[in-house]
C-alpha positions as CSV (number, residue, x, y, z in Angstrom):
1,X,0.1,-16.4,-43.8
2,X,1.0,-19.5,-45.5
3,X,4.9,-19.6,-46.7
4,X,6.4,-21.7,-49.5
5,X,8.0,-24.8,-48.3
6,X,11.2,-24.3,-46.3
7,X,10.9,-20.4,-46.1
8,X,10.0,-20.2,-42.8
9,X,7.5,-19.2,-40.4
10,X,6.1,-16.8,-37.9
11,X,4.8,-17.7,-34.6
12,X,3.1,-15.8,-32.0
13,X,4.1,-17.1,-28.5
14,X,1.8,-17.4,-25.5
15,X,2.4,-15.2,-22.7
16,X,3.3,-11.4,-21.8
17,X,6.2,-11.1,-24.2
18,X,7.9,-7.8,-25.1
19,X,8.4,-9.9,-28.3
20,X,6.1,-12.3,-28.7
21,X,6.8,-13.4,-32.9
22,X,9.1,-15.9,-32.8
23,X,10.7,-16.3,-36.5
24,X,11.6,-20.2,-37.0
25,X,13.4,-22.0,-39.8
26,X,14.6,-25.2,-40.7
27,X,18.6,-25.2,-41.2
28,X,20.6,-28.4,-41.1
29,X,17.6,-30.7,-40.6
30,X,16.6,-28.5,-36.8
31,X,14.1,-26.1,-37.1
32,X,15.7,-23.3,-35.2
33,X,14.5,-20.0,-33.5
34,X,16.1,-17.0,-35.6
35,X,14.9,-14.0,-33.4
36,X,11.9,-13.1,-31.7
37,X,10.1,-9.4,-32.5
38,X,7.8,-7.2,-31.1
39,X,5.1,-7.1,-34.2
40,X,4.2,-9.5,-36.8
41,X,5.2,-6.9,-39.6
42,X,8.9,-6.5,-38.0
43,X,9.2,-10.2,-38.0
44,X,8.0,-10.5,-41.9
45,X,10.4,-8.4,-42.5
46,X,12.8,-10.0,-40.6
47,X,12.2,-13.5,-42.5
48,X,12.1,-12.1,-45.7
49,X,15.3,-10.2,-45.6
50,X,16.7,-13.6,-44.2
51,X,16.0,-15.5,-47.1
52,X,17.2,-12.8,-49.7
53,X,20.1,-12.8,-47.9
54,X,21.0,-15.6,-44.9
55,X,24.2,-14.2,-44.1
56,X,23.0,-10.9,-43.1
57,X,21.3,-12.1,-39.8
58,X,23.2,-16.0,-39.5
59,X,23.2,-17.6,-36.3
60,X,26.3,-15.7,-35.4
61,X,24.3,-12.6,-35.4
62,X,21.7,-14.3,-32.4
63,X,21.9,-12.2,-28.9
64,X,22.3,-12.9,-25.7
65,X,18.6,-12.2,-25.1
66,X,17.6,-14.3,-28.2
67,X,19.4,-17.7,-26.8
68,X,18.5,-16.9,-24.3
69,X,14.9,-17.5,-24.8
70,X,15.2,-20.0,-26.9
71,X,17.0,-22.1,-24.5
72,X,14.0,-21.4,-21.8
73,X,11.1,-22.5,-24.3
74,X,12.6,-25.4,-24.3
75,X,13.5,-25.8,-20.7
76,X,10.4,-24.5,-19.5
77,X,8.8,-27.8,-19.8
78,X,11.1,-29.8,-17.8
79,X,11.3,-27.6,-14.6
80,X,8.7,-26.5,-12.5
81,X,7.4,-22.5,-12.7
82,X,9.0,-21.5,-9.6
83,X,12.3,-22.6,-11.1
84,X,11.7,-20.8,-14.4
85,X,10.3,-17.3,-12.6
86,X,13.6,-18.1,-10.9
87,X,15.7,-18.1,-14.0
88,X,13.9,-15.0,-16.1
89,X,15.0,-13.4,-12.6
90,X,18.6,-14.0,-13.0
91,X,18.4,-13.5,-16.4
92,X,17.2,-9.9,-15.5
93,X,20.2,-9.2,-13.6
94,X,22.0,-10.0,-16.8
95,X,20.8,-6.6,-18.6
96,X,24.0,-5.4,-19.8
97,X,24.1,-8.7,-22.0
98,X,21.2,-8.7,-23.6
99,X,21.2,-7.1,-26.9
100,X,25.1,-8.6,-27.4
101,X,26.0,-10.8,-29.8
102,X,26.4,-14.0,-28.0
103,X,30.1,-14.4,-30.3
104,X,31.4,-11.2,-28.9
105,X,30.8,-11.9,-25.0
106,X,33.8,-12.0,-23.5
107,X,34.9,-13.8,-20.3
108,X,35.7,-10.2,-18.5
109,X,32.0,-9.2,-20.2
110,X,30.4,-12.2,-17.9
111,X,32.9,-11.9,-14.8
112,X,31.9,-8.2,-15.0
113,X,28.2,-9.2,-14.7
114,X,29.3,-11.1,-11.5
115,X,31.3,-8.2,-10.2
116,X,28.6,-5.8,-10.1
117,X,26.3,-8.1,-8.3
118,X,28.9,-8.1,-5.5
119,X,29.9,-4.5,-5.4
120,X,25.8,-4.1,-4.8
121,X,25.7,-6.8,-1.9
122,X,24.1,-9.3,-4.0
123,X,25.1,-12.8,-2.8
124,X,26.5,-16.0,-3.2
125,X,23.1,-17.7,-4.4
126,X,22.4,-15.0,-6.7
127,X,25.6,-15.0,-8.6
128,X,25.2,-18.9,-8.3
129,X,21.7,-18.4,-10.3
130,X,22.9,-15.9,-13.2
131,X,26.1,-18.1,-13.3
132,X,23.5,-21.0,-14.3
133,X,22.3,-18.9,-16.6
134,X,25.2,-18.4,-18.4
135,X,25.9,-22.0,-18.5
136,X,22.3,-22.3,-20.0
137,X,22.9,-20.0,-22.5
138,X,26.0,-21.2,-23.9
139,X,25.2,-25.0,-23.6
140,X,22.6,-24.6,-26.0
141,X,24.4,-22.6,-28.3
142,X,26.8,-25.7,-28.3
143,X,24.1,-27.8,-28.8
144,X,22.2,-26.4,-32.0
145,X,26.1,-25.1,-33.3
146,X,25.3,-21.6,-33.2
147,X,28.7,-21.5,-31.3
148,X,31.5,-24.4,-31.1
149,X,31.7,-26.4,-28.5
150,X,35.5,-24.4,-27.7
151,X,33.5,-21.4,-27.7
152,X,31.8,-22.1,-24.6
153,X,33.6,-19.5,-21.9
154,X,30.8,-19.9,-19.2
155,X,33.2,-22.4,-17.5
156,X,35.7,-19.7,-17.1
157,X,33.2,-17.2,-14.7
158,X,33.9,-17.1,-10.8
159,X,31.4,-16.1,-8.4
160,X,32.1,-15.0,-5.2
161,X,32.4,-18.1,-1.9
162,X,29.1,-19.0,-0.2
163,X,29.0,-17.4,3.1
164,X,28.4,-19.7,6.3
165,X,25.5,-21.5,6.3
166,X,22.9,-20.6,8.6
167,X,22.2,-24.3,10.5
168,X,18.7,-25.0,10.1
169,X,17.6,-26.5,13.9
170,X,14.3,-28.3,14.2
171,X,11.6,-27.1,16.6
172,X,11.6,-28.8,20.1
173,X,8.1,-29.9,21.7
174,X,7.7,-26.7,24.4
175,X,8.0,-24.3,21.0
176,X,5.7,-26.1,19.3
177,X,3.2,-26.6,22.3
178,X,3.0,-22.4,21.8
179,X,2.6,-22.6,18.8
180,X,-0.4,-25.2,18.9
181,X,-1.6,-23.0,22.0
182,X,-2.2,-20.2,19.2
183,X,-3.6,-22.8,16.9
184,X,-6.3,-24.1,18.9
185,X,-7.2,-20.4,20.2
186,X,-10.4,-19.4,17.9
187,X,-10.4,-15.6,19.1
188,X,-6.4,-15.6,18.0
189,X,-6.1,-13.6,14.7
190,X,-2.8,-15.8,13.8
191,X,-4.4,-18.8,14.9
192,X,-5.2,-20.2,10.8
193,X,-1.4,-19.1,10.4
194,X,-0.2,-21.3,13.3
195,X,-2.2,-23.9,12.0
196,X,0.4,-23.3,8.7
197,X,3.2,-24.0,11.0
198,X,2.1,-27.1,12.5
199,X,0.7,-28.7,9.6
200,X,4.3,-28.0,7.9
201,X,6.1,-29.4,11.1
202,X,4.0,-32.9,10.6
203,X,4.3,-33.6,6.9
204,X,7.3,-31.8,6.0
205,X,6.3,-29.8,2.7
206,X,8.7,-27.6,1.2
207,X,6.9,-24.1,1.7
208,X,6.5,-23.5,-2.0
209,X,5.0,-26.8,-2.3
210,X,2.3,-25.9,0.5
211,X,1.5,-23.0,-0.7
212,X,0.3,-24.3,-3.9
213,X,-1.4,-27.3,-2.3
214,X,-4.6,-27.4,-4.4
215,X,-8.3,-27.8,-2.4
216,X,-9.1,-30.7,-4.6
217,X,-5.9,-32.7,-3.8
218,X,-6.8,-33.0,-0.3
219,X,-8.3,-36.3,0.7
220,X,-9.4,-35.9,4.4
221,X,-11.1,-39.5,4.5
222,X,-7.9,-40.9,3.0
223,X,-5.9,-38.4,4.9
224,X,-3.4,-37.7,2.5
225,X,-3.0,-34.6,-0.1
226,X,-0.9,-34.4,-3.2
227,X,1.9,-32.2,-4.3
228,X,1.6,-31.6,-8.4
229,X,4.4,-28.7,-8.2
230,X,8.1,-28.8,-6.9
231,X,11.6,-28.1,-7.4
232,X,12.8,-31.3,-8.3
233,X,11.3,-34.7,-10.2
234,X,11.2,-36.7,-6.9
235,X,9.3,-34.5,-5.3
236,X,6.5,-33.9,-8.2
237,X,3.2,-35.5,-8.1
238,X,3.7,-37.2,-5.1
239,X,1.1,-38.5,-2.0
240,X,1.6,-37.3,1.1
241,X,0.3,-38.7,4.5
242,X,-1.8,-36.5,6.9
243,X,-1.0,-37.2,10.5
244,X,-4.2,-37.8,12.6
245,X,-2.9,-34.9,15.4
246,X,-3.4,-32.3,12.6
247,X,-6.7,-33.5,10.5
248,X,-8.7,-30.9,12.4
249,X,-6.3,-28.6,11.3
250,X,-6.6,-29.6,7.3
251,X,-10.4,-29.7,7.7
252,X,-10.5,-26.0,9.1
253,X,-8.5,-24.9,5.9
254,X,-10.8,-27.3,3.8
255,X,-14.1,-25.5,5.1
256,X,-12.1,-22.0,5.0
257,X,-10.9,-22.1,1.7
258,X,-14.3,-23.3,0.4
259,X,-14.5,-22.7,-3.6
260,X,-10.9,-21.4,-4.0
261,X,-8.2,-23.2,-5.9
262,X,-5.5,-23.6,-3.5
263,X,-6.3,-25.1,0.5
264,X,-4.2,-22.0,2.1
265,X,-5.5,-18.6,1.1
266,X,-5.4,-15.2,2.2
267,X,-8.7,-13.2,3.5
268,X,-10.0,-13.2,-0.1
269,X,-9.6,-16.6,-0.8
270,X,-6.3,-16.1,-3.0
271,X,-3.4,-18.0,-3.2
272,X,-0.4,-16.2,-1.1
273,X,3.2,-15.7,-2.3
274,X,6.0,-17.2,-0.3
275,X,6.7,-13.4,0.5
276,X,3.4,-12.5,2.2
277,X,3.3,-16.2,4.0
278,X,6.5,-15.0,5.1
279,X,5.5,-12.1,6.8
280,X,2.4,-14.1,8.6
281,X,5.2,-17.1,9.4
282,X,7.3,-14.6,11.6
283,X,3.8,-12.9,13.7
284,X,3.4,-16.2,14.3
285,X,7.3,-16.7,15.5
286,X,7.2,-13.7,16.9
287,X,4.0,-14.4,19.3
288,X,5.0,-17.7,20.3
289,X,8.8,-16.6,21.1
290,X,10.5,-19.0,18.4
291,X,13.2,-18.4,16.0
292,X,12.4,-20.6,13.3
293,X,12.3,-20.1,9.1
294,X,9.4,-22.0,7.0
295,X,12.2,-24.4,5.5
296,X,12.8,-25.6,9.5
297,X,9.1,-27.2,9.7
298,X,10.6,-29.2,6.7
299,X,13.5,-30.1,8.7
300,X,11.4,-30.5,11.8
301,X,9.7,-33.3,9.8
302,X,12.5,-34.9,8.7
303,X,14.7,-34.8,12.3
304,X,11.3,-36.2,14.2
305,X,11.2,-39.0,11.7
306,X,14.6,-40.2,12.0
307,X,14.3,-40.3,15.5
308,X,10.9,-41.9,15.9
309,X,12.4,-44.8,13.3
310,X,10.6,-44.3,10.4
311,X,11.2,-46.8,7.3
312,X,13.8,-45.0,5.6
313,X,12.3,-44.9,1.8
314,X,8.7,-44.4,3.7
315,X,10.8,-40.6,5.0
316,X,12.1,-40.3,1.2
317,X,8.9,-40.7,-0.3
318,X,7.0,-38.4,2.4
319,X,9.8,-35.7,1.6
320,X,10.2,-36.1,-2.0
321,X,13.4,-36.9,-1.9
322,X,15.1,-39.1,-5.3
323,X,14.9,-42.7,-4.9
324,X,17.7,-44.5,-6.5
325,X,15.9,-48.1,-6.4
326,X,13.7,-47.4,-9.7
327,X,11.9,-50.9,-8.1
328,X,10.6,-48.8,-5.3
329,X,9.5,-45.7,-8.2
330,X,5.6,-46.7,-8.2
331,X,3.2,-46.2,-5.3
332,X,0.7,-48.9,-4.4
333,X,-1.4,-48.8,-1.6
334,X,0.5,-50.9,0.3
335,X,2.9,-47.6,0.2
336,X,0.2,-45.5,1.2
337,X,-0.1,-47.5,4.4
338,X,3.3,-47.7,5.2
339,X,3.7,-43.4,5.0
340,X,0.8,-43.2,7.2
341,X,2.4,-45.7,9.4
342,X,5.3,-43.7,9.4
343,X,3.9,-40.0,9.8
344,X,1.6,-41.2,12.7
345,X,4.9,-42.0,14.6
346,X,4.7,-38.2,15.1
């Protein structure tokens, strides 16, 4: 339905959406969000009860919930979907919150959120997530003055310490000559998943970013592959070298995961969560007497690098790590060269 000009309008959002009709208008020049519904017939009524009446539902009257999602359409863009499954997580844990007016949150109301995840054993990096969420929320408010800028109280939250670390240790050679031992035996049922391991170990992937590898990004003749999606800008869209030890490795996945999206798959060719690689990852541990997490191989990468002398930007760039020289920003296939240079030092 077509409305007069500046009366508003009614979008249907993309997605599964409890609510998925957005109700926009246009106040002080930004075309806001006003709430989001369930049908198109509550949000009609919604917008027309607005515009007989704006101060009945104002932008003091928005939720939790509301800003919540608003502040998410928008981010969504800029982060990658790991990141924003992440967030809508967080958010999650944020229940009590949701159907509040954002004006009459309190700092106890947002400390209590915190509370609750520690009385339940729910850690530091939790209550570090839902804490960002809170700042979310509330810096947009600030930013499109549904709130002032005084108002914002998400500063004033405390979450509980970080615990100590567990120190990440890379694997030596004898651990990762039993895992290769699995790896090259074909009547070994982990043997693909070894593979995983050592293919990590010599190109130092996050294991999100491996896992979503796609089949048609891998260049075997070039040897390198591409990552599209990760956590941070550096590391998006970047080439990474394929060391000539583990090409047979690549190529087994290559022919395996024939006419799927992703180069690892499960049994039935689908993509697997970090969760079920996981639980393959320690069998493989487990068989070949290491203690090591996915994120090590990463680290692995990284400590056998530095130690073999590696160009120091050529280790940035093969790790995705942020470049502050925005001269050295673009690839050229000069750079190419010098990453395989590097990742052959392996």
């Amino acid at each position: 339905m077509r409305f007069p000009n500046g009366y508003g309008s009614i979008t249907h959002l993309k997605g599964h959406r409890r609510r998925p009709y957005a109700v926009r208008k246009t106040i002080h020049d930004k075309q806001i969000y006003l709430t989001f519904c369930a049908s198109y017939h509550e949000a009609l009524t919604f917008l027309v009860d607005y515009n007989k009446d704006p101060s009945i539902y104002g932008t003091d009257k928005m939720t939790f919930e509301a800003i919540y999602n608003l502040e998410m359409q928008e981010h969504r863009k800029n982060i990658a979907v790991v990141t924003a499954k992440n967030y809508d997580i967080a958010f999650s844990k944020c229940i009590a919150l949701h159907q509040r007016r954002l004006v009459d949150i309190t700092v106890a109301d947002l400390q209590r959120v915190i509370t609750e995840l520690s009385r339940q054993g729910v850690g530091h990096p939790t209550q570090k997530k839902v804490r960002q969420v809170f700042h979310n929320v509330y810096k947009y408010a600030v930013k499109y003055q549904i709130i002032p800028q005084a108002a914002d109280i998400s500063r004033f939250v405390d979450i509980d310490k970080p615990k100590k670390k567990y120190i990440k240790k890379p694997f030596n050679t004898r651990q990762l000559n039993r895992v290769k031992a699995i790896a090259d035996n074909p009547h070994d049922p982990l043997a693909p998943w070894a593979m995983t391991v050592i293919m990590m170990c010599y190109s130092g992937p996050r294991p999100s970013e491996f896992l979503n590898i796609l089949l048609a990004d891998v260049k075997l003749k070039k040897r390198v592959y591409r990552i599209r999606n990760s956590k941070t800008a550096a590391g998006r869209n970047r080439l990474v070298p394929i060391n000539k030890k583990v090409l047979p490795y690549y190529k087994f996945w290559m022919e395996r995961s024939h006419g799927c999206k992703t180069l690892i798959t499960d049994d039935t060719g689908q993509a697997l969560t970090y969760h079920r690689f996981l639980t393959l990852f320690n069998k493989v541990m487990d068989a070949s007497r290491c203690h090591h997490s996915p994120h090590e191989c990463r680290h692995t990468c990284a400590t056998w690098l530095d130690d073999k002398g590696a160009n120091k930007l050529s280790i940035k760039r093969i790790l995705g790590h942020a470049i502050q020289d925005i001269t050295d920003g673009v690839y050229t296939h000069k750079n190419i060269r010098e990453l395989k240079k590097a990742i052959d030092r392996l």
